[in-house]
C-alpha positions in Angstrom: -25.9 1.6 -4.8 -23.7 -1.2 -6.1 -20.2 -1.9 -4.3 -17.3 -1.5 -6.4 -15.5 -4.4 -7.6 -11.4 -4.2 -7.8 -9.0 -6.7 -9.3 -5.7 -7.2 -8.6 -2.8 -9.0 -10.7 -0.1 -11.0 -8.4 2.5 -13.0 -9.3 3.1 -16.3 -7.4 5.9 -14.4 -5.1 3.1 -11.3 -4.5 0.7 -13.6 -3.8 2.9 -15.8 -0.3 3.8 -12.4 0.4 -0.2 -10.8 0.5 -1.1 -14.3 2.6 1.6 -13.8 5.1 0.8 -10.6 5.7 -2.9 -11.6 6.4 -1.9 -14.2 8.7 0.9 -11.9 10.7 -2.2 -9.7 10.5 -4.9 -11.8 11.7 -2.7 -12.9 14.8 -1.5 -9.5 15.8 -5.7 -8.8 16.1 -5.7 -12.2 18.1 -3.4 -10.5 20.9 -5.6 -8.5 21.3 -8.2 -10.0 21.6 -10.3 -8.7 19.0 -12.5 -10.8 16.5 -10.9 -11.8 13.3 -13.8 -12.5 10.8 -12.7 -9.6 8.3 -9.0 -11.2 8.4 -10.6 -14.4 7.9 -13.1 -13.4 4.7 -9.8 -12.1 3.0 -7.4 -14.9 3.5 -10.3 -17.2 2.3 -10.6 -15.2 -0.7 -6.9 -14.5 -1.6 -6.0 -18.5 -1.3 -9.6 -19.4 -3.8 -9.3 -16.7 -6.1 -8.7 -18.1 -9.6 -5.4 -17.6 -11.2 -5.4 -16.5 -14.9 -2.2 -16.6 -16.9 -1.3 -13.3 -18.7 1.2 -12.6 -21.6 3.5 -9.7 -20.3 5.7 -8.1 -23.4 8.4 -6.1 -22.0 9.6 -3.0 -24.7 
């Protein structure tokens, strides 16, 4: 079966916040000890993904 694929649309401001939180995250697993590979994957992906400009109309 075929993994689903999901999209999200962030702003500049979303997007610090999203890559903080990954980071705060990853280190948190680094206390304890634990491996960080998933943390890693996402981070990697967040900071690559390609950004797309979008007309927003407010009514």
């Amino acid at each position: 079966m075929r993994d689903k694929t999901h999209h999200i649309y962030l702003d500049s401001h979303e997007r610090k916040l999203l890559i903080h939180s990954l980071v705060e995250l990853k280190n948190q697993i680094i206390q304890q000890g634990r491996y960080t590979d998933c943390i890693d994957e996402l981070i990697f992906k967040v900071i690559n993904a390609p950004t797309e400009r979008m007309k927003i109309e407010y009514v």
